[in-house]
Structure formats: C-alpha cells, structure tokens
NUGUMI-803633 format. One record per residue (C-alpha): residue number from 0; y negated, z negated, x. Coordinates in Angstrom, 1 decimal. Each point is the difference from the previous one (the first is absolute). Layout:
% residues N
<atom resi="NUM" north="Y" up="Z" east="X"/>
...
***
This chain:
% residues 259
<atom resi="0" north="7.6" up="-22.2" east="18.6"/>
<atom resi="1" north="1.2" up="0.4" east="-3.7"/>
<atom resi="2" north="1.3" up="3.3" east="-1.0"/>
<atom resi="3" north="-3.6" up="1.6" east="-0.1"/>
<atom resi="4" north="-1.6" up="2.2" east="-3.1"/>
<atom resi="5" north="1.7" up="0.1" east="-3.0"/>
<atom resi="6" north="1.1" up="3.6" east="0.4"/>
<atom resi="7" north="0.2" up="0.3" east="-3.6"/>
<atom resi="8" north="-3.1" up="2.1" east="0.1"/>
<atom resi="9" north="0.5" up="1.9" east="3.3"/>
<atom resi="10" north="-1.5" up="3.8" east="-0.4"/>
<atom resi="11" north="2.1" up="2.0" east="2.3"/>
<atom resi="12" north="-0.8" up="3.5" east="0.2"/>
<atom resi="13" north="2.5" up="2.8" east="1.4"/>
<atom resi="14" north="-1.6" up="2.3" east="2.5"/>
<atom resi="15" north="1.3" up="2.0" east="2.7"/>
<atom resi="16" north="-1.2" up="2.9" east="1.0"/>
<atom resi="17" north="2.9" up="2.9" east="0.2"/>
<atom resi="18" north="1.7" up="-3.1" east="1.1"/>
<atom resi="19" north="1.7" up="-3.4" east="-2.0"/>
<atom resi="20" north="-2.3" up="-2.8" east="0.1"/>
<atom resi="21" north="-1.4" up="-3.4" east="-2.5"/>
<atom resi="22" north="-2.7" up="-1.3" east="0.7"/>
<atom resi="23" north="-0.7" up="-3.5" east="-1.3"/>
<atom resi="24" north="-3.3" up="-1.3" east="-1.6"/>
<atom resi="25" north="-0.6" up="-3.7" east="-0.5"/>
<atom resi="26" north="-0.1" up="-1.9" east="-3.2"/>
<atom resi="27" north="-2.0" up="0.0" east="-2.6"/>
<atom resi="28" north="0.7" up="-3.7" east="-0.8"/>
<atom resi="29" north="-1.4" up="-1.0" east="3.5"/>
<atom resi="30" north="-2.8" up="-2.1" east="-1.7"/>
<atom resi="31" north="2.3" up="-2.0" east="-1.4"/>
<atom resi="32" north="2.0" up="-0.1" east="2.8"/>
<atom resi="33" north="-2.6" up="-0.7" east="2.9"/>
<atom resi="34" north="-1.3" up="-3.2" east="-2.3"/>
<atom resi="35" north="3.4" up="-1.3" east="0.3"/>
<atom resi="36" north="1.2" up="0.8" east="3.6"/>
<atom resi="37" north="-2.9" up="-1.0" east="1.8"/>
<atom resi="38" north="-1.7" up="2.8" east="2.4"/>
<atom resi="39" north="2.4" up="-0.6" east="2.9"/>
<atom resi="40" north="2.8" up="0.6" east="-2.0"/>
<atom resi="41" north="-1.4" up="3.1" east="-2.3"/>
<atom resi="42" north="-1.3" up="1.6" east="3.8"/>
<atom resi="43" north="3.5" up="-0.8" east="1.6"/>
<atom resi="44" north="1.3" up="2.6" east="-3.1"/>
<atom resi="45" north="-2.7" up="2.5" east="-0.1"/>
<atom resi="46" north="0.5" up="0.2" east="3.8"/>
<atom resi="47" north="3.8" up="0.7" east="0.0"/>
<atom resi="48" north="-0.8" up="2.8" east="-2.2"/>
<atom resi="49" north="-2.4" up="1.3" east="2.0"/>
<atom resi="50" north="1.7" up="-0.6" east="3.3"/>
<atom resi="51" north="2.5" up="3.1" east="-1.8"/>
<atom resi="52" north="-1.9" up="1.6" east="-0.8"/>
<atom resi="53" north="-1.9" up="0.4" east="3.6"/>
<atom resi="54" north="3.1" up="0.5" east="1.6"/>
<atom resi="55" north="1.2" up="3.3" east="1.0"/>
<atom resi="56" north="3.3" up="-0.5" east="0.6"/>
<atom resi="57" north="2.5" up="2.1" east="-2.3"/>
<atom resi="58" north="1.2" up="-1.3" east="-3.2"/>
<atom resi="59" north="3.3" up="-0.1" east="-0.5"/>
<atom resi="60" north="0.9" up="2.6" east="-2.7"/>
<atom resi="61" north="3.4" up="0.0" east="-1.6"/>
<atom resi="62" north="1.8" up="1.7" east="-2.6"/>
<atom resi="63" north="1.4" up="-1.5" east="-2.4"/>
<atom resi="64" north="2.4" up="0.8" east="-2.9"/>
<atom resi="65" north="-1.9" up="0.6" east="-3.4"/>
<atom resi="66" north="0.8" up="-3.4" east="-1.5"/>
<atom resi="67" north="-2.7" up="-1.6" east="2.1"/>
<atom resi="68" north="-2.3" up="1.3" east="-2.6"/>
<atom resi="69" north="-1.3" up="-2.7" east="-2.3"/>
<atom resi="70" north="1.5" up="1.0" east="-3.6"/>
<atom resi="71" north="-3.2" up="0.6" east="-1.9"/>
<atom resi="72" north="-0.9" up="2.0" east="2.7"/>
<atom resi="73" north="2.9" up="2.4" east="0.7"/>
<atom resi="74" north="-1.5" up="2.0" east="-3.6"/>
<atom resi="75" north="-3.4" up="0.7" east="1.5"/>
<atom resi="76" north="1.7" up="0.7" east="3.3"/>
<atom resi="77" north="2.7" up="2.8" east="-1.2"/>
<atom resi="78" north="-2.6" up="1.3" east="-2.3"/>
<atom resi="79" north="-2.3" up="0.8" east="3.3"/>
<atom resi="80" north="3.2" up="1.5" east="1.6"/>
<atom resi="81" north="0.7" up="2.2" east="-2.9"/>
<atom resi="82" north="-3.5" up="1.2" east="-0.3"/>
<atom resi="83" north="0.1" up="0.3" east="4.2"/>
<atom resi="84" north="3.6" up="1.8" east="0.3"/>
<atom resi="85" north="-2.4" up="2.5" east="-2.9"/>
<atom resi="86" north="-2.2" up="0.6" east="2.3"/>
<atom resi="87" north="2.6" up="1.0" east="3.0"/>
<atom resi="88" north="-0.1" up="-3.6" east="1.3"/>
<atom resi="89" north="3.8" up="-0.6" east="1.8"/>
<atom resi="90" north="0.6" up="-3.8" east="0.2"/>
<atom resi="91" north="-0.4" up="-2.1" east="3.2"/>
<atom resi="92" north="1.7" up="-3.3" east="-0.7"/>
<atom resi="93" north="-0.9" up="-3.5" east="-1.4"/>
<atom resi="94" north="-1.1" up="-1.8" east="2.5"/>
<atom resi="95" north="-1.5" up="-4.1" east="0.4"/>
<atom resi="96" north="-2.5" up="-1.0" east="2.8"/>
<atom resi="97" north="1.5" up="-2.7" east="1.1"/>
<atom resi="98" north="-2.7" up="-1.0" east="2.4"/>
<atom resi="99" north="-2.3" up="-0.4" east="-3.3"/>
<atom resi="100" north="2.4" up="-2.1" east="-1.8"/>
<atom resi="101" north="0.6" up="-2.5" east="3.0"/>
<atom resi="102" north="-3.7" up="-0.7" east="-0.2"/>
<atom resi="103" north="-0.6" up="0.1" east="-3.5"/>
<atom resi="104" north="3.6" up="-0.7" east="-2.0"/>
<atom resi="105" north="-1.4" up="0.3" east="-3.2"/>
<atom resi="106" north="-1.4" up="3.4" east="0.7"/>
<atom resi="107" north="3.8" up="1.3" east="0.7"/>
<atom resi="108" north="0.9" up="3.0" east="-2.0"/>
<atom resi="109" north="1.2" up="3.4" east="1.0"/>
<atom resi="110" north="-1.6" up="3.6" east="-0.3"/>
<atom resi="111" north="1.4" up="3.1" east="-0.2"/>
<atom resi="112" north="-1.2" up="3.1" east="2.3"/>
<atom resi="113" north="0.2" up="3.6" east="-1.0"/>
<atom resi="114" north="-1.2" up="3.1" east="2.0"/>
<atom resi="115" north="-1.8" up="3.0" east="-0.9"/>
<atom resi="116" north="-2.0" up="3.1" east="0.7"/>
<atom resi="117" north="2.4" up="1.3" east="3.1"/>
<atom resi="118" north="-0.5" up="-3.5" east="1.5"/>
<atom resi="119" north="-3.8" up="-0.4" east="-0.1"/>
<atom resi="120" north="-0.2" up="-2.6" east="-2.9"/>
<atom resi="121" north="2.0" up="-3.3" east="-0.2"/>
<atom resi="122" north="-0.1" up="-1.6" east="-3.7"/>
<atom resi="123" north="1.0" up="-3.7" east="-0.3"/>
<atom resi="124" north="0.6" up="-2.0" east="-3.1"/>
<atom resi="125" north="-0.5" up="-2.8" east="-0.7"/>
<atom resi="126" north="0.6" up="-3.2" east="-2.7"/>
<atom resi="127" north="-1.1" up="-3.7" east="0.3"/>
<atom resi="128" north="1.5" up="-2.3" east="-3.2"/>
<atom resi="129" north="-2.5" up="-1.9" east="-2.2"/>
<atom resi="130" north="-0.4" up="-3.7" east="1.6"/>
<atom resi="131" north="-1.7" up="-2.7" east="-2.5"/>
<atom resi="132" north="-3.2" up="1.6" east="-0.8"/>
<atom resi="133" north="0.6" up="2.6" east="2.3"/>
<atom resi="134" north="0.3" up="3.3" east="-1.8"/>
<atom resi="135" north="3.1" up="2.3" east="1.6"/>
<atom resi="136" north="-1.6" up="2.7" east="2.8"/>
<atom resi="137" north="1.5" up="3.1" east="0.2"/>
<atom resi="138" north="-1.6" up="2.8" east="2.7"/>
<atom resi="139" north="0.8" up="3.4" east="1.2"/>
<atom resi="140" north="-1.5" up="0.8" east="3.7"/>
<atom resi="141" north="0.1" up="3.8" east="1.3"/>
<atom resi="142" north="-0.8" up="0.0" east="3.4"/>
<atom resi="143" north="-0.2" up="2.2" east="2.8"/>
<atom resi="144" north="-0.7" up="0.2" east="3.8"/>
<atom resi="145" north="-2.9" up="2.2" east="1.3"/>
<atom resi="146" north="0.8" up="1.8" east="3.4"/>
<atom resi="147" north="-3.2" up="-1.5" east="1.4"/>
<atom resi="148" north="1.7" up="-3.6" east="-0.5"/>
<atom resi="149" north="-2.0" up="-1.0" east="-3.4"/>
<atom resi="150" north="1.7" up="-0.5" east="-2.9"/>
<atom resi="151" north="-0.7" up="0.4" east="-3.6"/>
<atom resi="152" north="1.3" up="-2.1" east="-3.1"/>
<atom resi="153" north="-0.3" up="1.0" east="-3.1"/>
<atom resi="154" north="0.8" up="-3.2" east="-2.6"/>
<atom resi="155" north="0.6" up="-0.6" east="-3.3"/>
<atom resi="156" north="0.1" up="-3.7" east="-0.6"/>
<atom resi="157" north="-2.2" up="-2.9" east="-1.8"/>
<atom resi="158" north="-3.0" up="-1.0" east="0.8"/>
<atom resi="159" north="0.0" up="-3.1" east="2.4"/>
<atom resi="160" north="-1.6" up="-1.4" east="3.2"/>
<atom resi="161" north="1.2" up="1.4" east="3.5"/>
<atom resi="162" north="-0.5" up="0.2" east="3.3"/>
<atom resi="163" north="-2.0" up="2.9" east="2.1"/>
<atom resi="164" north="2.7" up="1.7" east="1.8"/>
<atom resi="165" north="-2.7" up="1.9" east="2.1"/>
<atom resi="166" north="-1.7" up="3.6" east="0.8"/>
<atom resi="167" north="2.9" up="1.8" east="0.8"/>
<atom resi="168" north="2.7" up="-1.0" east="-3.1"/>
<atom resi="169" north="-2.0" up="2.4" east="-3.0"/>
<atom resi="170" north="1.0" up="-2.3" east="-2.9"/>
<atom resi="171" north="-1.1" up="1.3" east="-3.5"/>
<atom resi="172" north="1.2" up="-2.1" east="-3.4"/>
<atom resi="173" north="0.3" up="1.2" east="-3.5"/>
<atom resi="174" north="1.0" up="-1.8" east="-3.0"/>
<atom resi="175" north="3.6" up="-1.4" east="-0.7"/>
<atom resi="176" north="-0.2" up="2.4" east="-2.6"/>
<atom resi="177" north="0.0" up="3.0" east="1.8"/>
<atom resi="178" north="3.2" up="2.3" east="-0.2"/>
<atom resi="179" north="2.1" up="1.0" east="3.1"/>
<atom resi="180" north="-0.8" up="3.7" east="-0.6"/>
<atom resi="181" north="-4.3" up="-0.8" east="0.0"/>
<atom resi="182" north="0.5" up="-2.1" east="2.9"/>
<atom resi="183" north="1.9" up="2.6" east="1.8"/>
<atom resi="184" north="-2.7" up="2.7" east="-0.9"/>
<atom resi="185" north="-2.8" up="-2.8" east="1.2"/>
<atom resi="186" north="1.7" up="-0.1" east="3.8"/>
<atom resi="187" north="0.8" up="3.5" east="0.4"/>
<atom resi="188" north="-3.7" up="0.6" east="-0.3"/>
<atom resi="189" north="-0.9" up="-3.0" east="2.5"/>
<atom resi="190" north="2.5" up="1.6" east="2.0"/>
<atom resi="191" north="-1.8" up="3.5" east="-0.2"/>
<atom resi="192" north="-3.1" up="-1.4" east="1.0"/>
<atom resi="193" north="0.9" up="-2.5" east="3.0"/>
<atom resi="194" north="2.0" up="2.2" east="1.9"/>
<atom resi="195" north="3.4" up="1.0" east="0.9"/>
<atom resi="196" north="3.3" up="-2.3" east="-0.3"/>
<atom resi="197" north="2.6" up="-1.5" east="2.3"/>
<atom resi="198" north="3.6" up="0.5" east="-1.8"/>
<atom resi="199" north="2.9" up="-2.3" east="-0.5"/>
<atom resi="200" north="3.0" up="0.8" east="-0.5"/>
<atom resi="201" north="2.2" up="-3.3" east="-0.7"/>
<atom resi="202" north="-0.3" up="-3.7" east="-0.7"/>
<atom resi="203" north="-0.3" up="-0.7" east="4.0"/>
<atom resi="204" north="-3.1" up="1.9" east="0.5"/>
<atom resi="205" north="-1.4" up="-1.4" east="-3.2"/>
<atom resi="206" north="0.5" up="-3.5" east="1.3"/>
<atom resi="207" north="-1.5" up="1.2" east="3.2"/>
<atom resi="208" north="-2.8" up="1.4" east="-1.7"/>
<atom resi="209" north="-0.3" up="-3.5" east="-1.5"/>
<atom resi="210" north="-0.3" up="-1.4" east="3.5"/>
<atom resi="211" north="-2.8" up="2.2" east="1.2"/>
<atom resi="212" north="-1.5" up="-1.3" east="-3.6"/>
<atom resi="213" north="0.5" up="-3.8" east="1.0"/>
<atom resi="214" north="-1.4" up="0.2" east="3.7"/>
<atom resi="215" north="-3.4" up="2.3" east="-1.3"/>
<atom resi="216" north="-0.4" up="-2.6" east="-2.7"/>
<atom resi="217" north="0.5" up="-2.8" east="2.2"/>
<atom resi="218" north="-2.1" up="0.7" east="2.5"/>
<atom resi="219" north="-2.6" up="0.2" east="-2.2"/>
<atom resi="220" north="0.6" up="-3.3" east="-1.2"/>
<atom resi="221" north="-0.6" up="-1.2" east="3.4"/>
<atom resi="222" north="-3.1" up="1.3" east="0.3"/>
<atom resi="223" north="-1.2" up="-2.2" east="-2.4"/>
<atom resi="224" north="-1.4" up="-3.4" east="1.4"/>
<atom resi="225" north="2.0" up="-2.3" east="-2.8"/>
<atom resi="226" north="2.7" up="2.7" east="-0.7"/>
<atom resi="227" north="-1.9" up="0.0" east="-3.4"/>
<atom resi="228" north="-3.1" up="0.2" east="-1.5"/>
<atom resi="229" north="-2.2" up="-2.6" east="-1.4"/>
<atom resi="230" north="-0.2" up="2.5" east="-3.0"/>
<atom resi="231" north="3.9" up="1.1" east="-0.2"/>
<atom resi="232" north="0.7" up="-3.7" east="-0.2"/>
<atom resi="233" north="-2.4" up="-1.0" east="-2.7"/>
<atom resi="234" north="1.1" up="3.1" east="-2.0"/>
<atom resi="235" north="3.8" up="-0.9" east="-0.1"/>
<atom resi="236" north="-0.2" up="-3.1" east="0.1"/>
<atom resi="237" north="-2.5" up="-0.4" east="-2.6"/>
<atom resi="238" north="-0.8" up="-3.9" east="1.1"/>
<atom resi="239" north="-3.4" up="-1.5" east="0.1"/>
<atom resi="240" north="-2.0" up="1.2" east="2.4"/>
<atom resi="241" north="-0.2" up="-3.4" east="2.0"/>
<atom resi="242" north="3.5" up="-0.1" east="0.1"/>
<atom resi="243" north="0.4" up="3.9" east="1.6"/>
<atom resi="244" north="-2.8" up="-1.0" east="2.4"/>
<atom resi="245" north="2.0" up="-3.1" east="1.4"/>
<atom resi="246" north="3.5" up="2.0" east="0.6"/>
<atom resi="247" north="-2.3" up="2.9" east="1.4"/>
<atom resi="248" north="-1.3" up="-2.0" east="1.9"/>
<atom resi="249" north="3.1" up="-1.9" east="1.2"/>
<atom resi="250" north="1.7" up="3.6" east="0.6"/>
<atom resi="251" north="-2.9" up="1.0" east="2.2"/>
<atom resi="252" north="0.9" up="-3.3" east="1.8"/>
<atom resi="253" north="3.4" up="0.3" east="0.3"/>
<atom resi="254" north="-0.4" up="3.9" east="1.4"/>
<atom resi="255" north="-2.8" up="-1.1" east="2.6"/>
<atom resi="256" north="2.6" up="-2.1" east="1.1"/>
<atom resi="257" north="2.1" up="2.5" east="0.6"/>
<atom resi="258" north="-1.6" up="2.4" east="2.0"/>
***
C-alpha cells in the first residue's frame, strides 16, 4: 500500500472535553485521491483512521517543551494564553498526543492546556501551519466534564467537515473569529444550563478526563455499522458519489467480516 491520502488537506479539529484530545477528519482531496489509489487502497486508509478512532483505548498524552509548537503558530498560541492567564486561567502544560501522530504523522503538532474556573473548565490551544493550499488552523477548545458523565465543548475554530462524536459529548462551534473572552462567556452559560461540573485540578486528571472523552466517543463509533456514515464520508471526502458508495460499501464488507 502507498503512503495513503495526501495529508496535505487533512482537517483535524481539537476537541476534548475538560480533557486534551484531536480528533482527525479525512481529506478533502480524497476525490483526487480515491481516483488514483484504487478503492482497496483509499478503504485500507479511511479504515485505519476509523479503526482510531473506534478504539477506546487511552491515547497517549505527553508534555512536551514549548518548541514543539509550529513557529507560525506559537503567536496565535501565546496570544490565547495571555488572553486565558486574563481570565484567571493558570497554565497546564504543552502537551502532544502521541497516539494521534503515530497514525497520522502529518497531523503531529503540540497543544497547550490551561485551566480555569476553580478546575471546572479546561481551555486548549491550538495551531496547525499552512500546508500547500491549506490555509494555517488555529482553535481554542474550552471544555468541561459534567458530573452526570457528559461533557460540553465549547469551540472556536473553522468551519470544516467532522465526525459525530455522539449524544453525550455537547459540542457547540463558533467562528475562528471569536475572541477567548466571548467564548468563555458562551460556555459558562452552557455550563449553567447542563448541570453541575466535575473539577480538575492538574494536567493528570485533565488527561484522564481526556480518556473518559475517548472511550464515550468511541463507543459510539462502534455503534455505527461501517464506523462511519454513508453521509459523513461523502461530506469530507467530497468524492463522486459512485466512488463513496463503493468504499462504503467495501467498509460495510470489511466490518461484517469482522463481527
């Protein structure tokens, strides 16, 4: 198998939840791509991703020292931790999911975690460079765990295609645009309105808040005869519709197989 999409135009959104997460979305070259891989090939990569992100084991979070962060980047980055450390916000760490990067190397980046609110809201940024045509992403993520076990994710980031993550992960996106102090006023009132918080109080129970995130998002994954939709892989993929039909159908296949 060659080396799969051209991850050139991978959309990988940060989410996680009162926890450290990415979550990665597929490319929105795959047209191109599927044409010149052949189905088994383009299925064999949507699969591995999939297979990730269906699997609840933890991810293995690590910090990192700040020089992990891309260079045109790190500006956006310290600019969020400025405007956080504002608000109260004490910092967490820089930290790289390495688990992510072994599966997606082009993906590898580092984010930086900051913690707020007595321990109820964990803000993450983020910065992806510019690849090709590939604008630069740059997202901040507050997130926090309900006591019930839900949790709510407040994001400021670009628009672009991802997957569900399922009932019990409350994801709401604004615009890129949106400053660090109108995002934080957006999720304390989700937070007044869904219900009382968990607290954390370091970057160990972060990254086991992260975990909780994985498994809950994962096992919603599974429940989900392909691992993906017919209509999640035509909208980031973005490939003619024959095409999606044969690798859904092929991952249907693959996944009766397997049970």
């Amino acid at each position: 198998m060659n080396d799969a999409f051209d991850f050139s135009g991978v959309a990988v959104v940060l989410v996680m939840a009162g926890a450290l997460l990415l979550v990665g979305g597929l490319a929105r070259a795959l047209h191109q791509r599927l044409l010149q891989m052949g189905i088994d090939q383009a299925t064999d990569t949507i699969e591995r991703l999939l297979g990730l992100l269906a699997d609840p084991a933890p991810h293995d979070l690590t910090l990192v020292d700040e020089g992990r962060h891309p260079p045109d980047a790190r500006g956006f980055i310290d600019g969020v931790t400025s405007a956080a450390r504002a608000a109260g916000f004490t910092l967490l760490g820089d930290l790289e999911d390495r688990t992510l990067g072994k599966a997606m190397p082009e993906a590898r980046t580092a984010m930086r975690g900051l913690l707020g609110d007595d321990g109820a809201i964990v803000c993450v940024a983020w910065g992806r460079p510019g690849q090709g045509n590939v604008p630069p992403v740059h997202v901040i993520e507050l997130g926090s765990e309900l006591q019930d076990g839900r949790f709510v994710e407040t994001i400021a980031a670009p628009e672009m295609p991802t997957f569900d993550v399922g009932p019990a992960i409350l994801l709401e996106r604004l615009p890129s645009s949106t400053t660090f102090a109108a995002l934080l006023e957006r999720h304390r009132a989700r937070l007044l309105e869904l219900g009382p918080t968990t607290t954390v109080s370091d970057v160990d129970g972060a990254i086991q808040g992260s975990h909780r995130r994985v498994a809950l998002a994962a096992a919603h994954r599974r429940t989900i005869p392909a691992l993906v939709t017919r209509e999640e892989l035509q909208r980031m993929a973005g490939a003619e519709p024959a095409i999606v039909d044969q690798v859904y159908a092929e991952l249907l296949k693959r996944q009766g197989r397997r049970r």
